[in-house]
PyMOL CGO cylinders between C-alpha atoms (Angstrom):
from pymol import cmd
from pymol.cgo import CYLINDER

trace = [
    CYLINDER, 28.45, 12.12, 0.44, 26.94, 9.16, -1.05, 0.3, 1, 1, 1, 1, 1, 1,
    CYLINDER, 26.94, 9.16, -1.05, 24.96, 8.33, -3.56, 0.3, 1, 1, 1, 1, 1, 1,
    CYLINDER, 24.96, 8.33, -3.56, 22.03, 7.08, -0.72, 0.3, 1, 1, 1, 1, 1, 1,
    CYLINDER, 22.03, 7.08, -0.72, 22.98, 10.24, 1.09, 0.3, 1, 1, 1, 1, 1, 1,
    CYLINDER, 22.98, 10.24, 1.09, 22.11, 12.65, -1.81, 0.3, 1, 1, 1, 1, 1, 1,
    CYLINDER, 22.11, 12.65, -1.81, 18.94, 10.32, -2.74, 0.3, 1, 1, 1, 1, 1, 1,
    CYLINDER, 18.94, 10.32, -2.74, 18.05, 10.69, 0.69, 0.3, 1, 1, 1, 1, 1, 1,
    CYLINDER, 18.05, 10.69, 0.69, 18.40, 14.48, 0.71, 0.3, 1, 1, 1, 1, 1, 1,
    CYLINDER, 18.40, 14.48, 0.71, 16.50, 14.77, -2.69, 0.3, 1, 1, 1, 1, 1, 1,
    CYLINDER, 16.50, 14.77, -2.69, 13.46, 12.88, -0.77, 0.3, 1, 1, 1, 1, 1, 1,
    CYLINDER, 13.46, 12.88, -0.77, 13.35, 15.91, 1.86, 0.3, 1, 1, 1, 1, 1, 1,
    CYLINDER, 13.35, 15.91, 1.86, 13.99, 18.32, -0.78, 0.3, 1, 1, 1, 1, 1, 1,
    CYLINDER, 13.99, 18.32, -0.78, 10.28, 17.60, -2.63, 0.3, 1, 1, 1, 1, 1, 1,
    CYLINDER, 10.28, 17.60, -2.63, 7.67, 20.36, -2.93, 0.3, 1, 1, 1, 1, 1, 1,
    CYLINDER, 7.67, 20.36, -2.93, 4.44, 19.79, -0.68, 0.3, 1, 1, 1, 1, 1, 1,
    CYLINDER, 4.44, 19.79, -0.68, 2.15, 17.37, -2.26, 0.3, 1, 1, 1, 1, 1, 1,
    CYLINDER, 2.15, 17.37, -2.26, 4.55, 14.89, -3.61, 0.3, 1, 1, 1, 1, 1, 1,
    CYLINDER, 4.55, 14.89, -3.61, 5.86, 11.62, -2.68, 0.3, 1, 1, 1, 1, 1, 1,
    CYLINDER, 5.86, 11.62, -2.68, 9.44, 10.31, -3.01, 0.3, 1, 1, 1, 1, 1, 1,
    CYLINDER, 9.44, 10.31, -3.01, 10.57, 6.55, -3.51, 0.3, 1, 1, 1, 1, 1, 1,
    CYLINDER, 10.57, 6.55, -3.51, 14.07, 5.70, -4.49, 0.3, 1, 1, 1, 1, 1, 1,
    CYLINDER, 14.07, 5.70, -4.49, 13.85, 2.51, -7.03, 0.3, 1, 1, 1, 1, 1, 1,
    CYLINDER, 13.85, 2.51, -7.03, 17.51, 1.50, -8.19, 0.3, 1, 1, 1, 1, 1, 1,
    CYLINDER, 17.51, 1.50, -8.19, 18.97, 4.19, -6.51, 0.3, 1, 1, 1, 1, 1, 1,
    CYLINDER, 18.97, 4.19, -6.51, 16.98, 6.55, -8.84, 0.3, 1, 1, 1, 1, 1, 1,
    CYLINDER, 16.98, 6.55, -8.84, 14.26, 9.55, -7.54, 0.3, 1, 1, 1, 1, 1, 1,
    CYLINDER, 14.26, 9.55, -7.54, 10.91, 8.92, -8.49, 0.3, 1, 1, 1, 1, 1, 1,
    CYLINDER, 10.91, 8.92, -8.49, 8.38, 11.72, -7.26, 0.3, 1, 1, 1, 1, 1, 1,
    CYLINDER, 8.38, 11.72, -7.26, 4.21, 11.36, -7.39, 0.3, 1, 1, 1, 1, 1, 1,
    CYLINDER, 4.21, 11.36, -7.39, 2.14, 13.58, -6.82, 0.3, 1, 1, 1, 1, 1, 1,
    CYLINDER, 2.14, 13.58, -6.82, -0.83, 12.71, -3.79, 0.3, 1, 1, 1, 1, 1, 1,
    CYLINDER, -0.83, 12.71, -3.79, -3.41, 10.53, -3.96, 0.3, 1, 1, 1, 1, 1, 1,
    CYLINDER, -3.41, 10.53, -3.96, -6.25, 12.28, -5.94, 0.3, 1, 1, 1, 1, 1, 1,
    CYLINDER, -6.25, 12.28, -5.94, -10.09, 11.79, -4.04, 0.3, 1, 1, 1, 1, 1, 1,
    CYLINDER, -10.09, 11.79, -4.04, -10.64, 8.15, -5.53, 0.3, 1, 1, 1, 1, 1, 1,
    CYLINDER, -10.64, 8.15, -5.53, -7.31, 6.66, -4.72, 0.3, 1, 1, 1, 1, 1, 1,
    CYLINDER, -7.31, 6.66, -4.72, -7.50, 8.16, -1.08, 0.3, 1, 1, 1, 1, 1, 1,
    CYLINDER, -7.50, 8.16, -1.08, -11.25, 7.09, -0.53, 0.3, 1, 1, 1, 1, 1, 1,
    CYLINDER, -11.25, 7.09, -0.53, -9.97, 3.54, -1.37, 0.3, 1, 1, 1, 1, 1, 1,
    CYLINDER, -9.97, 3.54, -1.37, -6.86, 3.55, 0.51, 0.3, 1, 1, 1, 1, 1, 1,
    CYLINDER, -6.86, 3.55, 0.51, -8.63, 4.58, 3.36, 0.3, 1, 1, 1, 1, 1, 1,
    CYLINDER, -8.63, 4.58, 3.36, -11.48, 2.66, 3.08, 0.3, 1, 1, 1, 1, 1, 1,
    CYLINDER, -11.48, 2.66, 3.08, -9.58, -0.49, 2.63, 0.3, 1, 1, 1, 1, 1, 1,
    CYLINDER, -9.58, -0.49, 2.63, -7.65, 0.56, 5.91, 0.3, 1, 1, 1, 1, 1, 1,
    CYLINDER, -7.65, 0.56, 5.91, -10.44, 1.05, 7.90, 0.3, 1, 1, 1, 1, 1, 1,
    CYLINDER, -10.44, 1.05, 7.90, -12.24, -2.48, 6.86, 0.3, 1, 1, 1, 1, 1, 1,
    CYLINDER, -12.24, -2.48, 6.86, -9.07, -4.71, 7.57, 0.3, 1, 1, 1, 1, 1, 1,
    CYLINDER, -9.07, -4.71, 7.57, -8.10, -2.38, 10.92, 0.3, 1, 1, 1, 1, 1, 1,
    CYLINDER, -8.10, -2.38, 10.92, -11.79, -2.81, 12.34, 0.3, 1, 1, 1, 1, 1, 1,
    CYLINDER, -11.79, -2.81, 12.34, -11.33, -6.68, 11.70, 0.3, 1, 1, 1, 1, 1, 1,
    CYLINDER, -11.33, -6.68, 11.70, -7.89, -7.31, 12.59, 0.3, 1, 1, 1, 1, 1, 1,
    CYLINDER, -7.89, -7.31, 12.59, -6.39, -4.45, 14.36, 0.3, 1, 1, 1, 1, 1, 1,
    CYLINDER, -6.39, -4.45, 14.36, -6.61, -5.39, 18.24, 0.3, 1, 1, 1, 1, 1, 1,
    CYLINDER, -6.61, -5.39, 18.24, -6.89, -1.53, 19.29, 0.3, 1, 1, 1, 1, 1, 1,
    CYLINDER, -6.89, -1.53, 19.29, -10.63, -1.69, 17.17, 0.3, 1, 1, 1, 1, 1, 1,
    CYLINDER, -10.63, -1.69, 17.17, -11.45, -5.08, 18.36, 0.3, 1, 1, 1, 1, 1, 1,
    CYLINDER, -11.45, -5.08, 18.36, -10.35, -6.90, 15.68, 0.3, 1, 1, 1, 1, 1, 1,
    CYLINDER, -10.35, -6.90, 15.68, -8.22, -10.66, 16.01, 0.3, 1, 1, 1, 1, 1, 1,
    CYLINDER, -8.22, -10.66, 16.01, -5.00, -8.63, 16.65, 0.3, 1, 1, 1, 1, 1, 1,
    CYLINDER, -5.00, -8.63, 16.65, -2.98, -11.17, 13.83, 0.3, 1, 1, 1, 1, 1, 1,
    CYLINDER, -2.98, -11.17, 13.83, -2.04, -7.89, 11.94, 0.3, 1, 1, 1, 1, 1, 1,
    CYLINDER, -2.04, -7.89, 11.94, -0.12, -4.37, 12.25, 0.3, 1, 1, 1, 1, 1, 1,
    CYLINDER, -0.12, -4.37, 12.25, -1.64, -2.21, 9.54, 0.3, 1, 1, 1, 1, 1, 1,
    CYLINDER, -1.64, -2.21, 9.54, 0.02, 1.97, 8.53, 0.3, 1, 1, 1, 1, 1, 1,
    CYLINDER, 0.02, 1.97, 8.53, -0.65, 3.87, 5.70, 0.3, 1, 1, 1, 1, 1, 1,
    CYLINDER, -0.65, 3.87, 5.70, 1.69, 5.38, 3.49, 0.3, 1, 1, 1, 1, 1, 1,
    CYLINDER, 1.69, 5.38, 3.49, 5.03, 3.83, 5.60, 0.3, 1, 1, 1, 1, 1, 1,
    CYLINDER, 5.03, 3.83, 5.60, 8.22, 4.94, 3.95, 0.3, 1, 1, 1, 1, 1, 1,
    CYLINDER, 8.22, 4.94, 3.95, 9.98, 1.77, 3.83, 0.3, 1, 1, 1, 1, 1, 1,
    CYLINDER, 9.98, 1.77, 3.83, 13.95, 1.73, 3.47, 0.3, 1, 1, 1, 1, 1, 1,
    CYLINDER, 13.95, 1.73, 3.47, 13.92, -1.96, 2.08, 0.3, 1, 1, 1, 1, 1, 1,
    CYLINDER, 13.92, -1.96, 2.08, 17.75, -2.76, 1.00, 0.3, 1, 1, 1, 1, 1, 1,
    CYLINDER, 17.75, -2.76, 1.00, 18.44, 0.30, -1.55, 0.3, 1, 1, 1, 1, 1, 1,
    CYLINDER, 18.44, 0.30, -1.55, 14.76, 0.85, -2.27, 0.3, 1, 1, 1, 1, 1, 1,
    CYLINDER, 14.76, 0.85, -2.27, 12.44, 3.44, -0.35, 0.3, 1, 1, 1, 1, 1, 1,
    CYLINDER, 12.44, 3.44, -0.35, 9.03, 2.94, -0.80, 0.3, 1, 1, 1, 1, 1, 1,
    CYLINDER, 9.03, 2.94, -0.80, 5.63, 4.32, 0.18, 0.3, 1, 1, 1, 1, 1, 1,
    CYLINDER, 5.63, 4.32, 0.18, 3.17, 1.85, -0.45, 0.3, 1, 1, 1, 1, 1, 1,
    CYLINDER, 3.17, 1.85, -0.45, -0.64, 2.84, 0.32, 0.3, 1, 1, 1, 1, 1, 1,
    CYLINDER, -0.64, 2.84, 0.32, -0.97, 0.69, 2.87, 0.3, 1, 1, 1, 1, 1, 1,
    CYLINDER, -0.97, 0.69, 2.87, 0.74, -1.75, 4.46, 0.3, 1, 1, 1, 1, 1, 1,
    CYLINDER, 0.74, -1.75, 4.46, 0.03, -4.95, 6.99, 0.3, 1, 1, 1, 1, 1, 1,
    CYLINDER, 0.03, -4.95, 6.99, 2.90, -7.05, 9.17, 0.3, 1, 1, 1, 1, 1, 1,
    CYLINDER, 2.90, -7.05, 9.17, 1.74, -9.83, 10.35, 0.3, 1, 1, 1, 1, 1, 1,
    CYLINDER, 1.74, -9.83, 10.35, 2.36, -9.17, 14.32, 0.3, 1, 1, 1, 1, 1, 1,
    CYLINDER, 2.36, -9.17, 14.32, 3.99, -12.90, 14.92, 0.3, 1, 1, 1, 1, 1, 1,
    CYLINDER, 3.99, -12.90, 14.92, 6.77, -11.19, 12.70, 0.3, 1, 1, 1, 1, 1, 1,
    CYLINDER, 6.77, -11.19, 12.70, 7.24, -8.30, 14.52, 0.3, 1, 1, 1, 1, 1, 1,
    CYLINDER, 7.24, -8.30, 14.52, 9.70, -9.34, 17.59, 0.3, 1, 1, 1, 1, 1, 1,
    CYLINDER, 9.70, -9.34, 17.59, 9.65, -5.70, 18.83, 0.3, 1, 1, 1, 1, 1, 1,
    CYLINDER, 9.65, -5.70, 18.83, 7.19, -2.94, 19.00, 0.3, 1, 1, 1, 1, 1, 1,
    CYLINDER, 7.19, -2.94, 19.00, 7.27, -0.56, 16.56, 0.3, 1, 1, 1, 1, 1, 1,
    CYLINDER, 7.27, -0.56, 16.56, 9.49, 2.41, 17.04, 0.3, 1, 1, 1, 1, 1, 1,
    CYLINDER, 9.49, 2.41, 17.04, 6.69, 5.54, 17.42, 0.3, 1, 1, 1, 1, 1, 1,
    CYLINDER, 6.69, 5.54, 17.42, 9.66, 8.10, 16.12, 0.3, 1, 1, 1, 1, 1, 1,
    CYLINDER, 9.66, 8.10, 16.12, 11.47, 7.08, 13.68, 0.3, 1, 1, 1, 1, 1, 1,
    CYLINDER, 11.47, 7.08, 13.68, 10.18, 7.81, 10.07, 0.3, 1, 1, 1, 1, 1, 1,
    CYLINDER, 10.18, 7.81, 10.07, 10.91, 5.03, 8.51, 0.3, 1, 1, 1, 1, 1, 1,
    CYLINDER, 10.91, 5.03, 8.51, 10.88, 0.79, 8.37, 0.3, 1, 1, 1, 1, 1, 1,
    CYLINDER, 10.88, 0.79, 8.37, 13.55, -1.20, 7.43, 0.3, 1, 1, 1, 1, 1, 1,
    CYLINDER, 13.55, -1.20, 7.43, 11.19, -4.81, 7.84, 0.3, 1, 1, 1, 1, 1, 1,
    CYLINDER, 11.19, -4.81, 7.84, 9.73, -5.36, 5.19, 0.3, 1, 1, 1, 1, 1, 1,
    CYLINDER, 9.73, -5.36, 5.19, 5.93, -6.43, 5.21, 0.3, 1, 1, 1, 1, 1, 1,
    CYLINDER, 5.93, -6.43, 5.21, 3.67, -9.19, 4.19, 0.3, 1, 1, 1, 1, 1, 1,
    CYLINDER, 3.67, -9.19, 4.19, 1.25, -7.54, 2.48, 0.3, 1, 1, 1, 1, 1, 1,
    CYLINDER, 1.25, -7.54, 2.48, 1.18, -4.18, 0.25, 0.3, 1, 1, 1, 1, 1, 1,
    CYLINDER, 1.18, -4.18, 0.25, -1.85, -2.43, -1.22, 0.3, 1, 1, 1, 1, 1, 1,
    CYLINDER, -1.85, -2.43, -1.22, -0.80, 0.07, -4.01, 0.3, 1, 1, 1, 1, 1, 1,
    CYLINDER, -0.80, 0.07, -4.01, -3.83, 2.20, -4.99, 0.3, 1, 1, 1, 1, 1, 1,
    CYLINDER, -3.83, 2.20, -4.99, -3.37, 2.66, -8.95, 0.3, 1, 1, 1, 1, 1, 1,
    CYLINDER, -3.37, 2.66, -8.95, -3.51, 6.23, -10.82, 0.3, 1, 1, 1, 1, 1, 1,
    CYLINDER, -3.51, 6.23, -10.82, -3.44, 7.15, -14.21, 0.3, 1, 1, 1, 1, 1, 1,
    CYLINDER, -3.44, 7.15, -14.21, 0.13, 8.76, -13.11, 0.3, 1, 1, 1, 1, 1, 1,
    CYLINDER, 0.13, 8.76, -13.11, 1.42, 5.86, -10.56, 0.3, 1, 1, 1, 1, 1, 1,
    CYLINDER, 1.42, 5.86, -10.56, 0.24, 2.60, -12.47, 0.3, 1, 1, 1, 1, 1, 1,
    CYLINDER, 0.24, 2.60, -12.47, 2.66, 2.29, -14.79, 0.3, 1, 1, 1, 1, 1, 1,
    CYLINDER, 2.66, 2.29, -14.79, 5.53, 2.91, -11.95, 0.3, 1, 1, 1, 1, 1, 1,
    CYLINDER, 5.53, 2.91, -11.95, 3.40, 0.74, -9.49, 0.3, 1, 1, 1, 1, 1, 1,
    CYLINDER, 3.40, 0.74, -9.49, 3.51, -2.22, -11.93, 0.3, 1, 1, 1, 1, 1, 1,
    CYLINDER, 3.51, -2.22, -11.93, 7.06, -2.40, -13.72, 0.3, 1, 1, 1, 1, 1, 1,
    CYLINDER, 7.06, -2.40, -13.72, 8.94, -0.91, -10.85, 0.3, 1, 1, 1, 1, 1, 1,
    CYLINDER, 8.94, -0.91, -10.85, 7.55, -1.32, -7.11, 0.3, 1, 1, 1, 1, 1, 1,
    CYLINDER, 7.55, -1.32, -7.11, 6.17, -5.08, -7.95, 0.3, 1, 1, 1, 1, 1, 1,
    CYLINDER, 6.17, -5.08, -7.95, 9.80, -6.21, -8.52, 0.3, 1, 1, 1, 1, 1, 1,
    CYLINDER, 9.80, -6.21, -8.52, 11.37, -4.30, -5.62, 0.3, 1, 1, 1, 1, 1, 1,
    CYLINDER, 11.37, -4.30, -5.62, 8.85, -5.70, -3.39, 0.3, 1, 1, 1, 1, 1, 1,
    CYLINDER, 8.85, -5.70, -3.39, 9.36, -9.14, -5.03, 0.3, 1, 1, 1, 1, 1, 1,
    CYLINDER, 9.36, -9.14, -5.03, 13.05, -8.55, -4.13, 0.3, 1, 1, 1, 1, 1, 1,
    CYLINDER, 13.05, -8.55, -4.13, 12.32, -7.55, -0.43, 0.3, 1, 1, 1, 1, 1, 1,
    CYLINDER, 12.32, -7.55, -0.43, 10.69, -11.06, 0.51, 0.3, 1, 1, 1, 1, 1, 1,
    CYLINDER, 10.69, -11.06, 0.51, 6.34, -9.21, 0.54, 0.3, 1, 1, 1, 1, 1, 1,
    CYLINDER, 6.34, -9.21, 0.54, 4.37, -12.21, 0.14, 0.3, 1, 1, 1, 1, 1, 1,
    CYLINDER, 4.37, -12.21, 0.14, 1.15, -10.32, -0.93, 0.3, 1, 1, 1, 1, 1, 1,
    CYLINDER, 1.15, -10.32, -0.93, 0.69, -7.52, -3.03, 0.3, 1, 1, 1, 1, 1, 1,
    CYLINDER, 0.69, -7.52, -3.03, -3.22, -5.72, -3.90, 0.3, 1, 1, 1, 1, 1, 1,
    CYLINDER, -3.22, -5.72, -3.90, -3.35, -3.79, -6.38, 0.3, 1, 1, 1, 1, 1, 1,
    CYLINDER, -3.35, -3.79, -6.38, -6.38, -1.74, -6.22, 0.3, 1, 1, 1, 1, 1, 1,
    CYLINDER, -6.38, -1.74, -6.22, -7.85, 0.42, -9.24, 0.3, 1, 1, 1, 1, 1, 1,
    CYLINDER, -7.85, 0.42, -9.24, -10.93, 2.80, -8.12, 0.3, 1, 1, 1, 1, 1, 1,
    CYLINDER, -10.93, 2.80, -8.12, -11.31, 4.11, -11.50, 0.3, 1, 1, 1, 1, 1, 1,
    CYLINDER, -11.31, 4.11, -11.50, -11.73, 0.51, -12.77, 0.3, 1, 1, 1, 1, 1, 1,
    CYLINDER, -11.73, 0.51, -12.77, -13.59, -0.63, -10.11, 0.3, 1, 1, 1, 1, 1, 1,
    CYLINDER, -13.59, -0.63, -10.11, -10.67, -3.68, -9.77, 0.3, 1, 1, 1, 1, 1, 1,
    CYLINDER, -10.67, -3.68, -9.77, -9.14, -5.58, -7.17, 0.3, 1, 1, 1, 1, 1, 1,
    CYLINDER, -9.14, -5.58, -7.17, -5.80, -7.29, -8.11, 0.3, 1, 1, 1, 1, 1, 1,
    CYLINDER, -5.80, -7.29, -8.11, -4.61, -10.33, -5.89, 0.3, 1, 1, 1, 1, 1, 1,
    CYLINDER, -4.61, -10.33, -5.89, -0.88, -11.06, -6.29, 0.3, 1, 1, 1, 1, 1, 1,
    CYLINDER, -0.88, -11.06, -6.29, 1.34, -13.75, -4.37, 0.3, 1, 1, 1, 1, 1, 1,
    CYLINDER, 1.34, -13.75, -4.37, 5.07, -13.59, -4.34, 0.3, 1, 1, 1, 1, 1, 1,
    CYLINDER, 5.07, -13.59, -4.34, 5.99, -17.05, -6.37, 0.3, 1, 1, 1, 1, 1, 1,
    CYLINDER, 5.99, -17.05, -6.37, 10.19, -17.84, -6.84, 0.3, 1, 1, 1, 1, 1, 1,
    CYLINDER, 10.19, -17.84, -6.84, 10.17, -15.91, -10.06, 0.3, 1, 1, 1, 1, 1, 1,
    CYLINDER, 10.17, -15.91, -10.06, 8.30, -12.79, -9.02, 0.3, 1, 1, 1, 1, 1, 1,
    CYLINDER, 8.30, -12.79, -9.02, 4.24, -12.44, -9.12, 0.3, 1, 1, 1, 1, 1, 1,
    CYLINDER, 4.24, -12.44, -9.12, 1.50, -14.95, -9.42, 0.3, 1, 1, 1, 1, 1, 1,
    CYLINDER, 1.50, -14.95, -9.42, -1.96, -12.92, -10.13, 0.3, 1, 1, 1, 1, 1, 1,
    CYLINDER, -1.96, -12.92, -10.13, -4.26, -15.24, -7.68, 0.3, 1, 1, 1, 1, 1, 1,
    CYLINDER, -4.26, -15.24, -7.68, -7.68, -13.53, -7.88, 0.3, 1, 1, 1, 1, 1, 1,
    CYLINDER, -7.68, -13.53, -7.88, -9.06, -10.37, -9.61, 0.3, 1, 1, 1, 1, 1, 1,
    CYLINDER, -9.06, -10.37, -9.61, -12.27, -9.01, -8.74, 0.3, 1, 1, 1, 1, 1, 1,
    CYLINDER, -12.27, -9.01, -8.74, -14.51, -6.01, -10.11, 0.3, 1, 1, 1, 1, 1, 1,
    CYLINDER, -14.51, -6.01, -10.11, -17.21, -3.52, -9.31, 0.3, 1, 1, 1, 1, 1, 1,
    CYLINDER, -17.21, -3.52, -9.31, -19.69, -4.62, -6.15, 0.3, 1, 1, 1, 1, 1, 1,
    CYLINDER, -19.69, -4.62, -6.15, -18.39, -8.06, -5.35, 0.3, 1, 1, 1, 1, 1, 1,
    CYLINDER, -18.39, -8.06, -5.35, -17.93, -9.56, -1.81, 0.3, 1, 1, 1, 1, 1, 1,
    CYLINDER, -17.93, -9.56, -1.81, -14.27, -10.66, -2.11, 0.3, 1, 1, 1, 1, 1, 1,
    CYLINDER, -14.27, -10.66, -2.11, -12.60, -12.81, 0.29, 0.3, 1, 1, 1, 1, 1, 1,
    CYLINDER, -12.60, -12.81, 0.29, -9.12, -13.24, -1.03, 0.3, 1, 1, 1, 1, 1, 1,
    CYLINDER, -9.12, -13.24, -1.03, -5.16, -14.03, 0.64, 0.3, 1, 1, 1, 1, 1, 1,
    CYLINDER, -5.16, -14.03, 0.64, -3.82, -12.72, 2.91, 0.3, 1, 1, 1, 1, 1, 1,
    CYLINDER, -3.82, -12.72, 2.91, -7.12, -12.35, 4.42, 0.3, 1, 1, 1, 1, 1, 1,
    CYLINDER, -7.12, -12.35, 4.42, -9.21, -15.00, 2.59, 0.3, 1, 1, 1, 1, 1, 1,
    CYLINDER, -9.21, -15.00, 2.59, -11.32, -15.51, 6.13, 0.3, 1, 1, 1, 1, 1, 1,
    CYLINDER, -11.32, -15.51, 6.13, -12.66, -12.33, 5.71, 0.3, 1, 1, 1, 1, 1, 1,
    CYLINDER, -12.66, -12.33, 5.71, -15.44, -10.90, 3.41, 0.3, 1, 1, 1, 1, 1, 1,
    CYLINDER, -15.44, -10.90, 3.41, -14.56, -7.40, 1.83, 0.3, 1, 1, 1, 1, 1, 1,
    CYLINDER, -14.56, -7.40, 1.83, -17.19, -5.34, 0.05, 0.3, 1, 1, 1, 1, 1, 1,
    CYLINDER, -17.19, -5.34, 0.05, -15.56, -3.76, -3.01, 0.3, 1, 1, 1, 1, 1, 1,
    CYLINDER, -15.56, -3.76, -3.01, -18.28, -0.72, -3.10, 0.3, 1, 1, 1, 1, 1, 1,
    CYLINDER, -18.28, -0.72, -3.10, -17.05, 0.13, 0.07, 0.3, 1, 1, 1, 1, 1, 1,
    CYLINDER, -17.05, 0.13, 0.07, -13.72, 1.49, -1.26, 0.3, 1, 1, 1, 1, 1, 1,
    CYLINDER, -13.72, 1.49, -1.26, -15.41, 3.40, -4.50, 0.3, 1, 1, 1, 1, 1, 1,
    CYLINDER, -15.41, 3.40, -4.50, -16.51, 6.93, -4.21, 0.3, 1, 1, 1, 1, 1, 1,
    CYLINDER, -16.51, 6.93, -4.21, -19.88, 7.20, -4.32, 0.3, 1, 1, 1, 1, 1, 1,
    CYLINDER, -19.88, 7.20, -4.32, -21.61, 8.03, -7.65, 0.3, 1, 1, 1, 1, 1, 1,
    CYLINDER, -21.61, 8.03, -7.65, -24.13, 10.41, -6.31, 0.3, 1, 1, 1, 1, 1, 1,
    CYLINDER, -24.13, 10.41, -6.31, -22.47, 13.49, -4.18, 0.3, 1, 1, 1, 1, 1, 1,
    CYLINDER, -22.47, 13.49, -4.18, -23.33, 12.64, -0.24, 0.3, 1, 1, 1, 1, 1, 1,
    CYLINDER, -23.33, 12.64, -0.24, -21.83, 15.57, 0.84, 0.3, 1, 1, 1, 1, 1, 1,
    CYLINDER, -21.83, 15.57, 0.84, -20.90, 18.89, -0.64, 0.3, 1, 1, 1, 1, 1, 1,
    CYLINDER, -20.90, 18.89, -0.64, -17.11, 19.75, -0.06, 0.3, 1, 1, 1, 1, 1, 1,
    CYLINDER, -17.11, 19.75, -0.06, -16.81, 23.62, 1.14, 0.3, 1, 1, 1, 1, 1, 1,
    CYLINDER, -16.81, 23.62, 1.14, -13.98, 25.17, -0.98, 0.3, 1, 1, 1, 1, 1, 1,
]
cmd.load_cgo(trace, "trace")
């Protein structure tokens, strides 16, 4: 068996609750988003799905998933969201199989105090290396929006935006994006039944 076979394996093998990416055919496991990185990740999803997404009415230009495992060369990845422009995508996407092997324009990684580190050193270069033009880097405990563009020698940070702004910025520069919409909201709107 291979080494991409047993790497494979070892990303089955993970206890509930954790995520798997293979980076330089090594195992790196997270654990899940905690409340403020899922509230942005799906906050984010919703706003650019509602606008662009044809199924919600939006211009139908883009193919947004969340959390895709993406088998791009050696790497597997699970970005928190992910957007393919739909000119790119010759066929339909395939509704069983569990993983992509395209890789996509745009990436939003949702920063942690445990992920950052991993998102920044190791996924930016892998998805440098797989040909994503745009990568967002989102920090909910900051309040931050990172903008990067894929320039010949890896990342050029374009924009960078904090707390309530109205950001328009690439790949979707023609629309407006309310950061407050992705933060949890400082006073408790709803009481969570444990």
């Amino acid at each position: 068996m291979g080494n991409s076979q047993v790497a494979y394996s070892a990303l089955d093998a993970l206890p509930m609750g954790w995520v798997g990416e293979i980076l330089d055919e090594e195992l790196v496991a997270s654990p899940r988003p905690a409340p403020g990185q899922a509230r942005a990740a799906f906050m984010l999803g919703v706003e650019l799905g509602e606008r662009l997404d044809p199924r919600r009415g939006g211009s139908g230009r883009w193919c947004f998933l969340r959390a895709p495992e993406l088998r791009l060369g050696r790497d597997v990845l699970v970005p928190d969201l992910a957007g393919w422009r739909r000119d790119r995508l010759i066929e339909p996407l395939t509704p069983d199989e569990p993983f992509l092997t395209l890789a996509p324009d745009w990436v939003c990684e949702v920063l942690s105090p445990s992920t950052a580190a991993l998102d920044r050193t190791r996924k930016l270069p892998a998805y440098a290396r797989a040909g994503v033009s745009h990568v967002w880097l989102v920090d909910p405990a900051a309040h931050t929006l990172e903008v990067f563009q894929r320039v010949k020698r890896g990342w050029l940070l374009v924009d960078s935006h904090e707390g309530e702004a109205v950001v328009r910025s690439e790949p979707f520069a023609s629309l407006p994006l309310e950061l407050s919409s992705l933060w949890l909201p400082a006073e408790p709107q709803l009481e969570l039944v444990r």
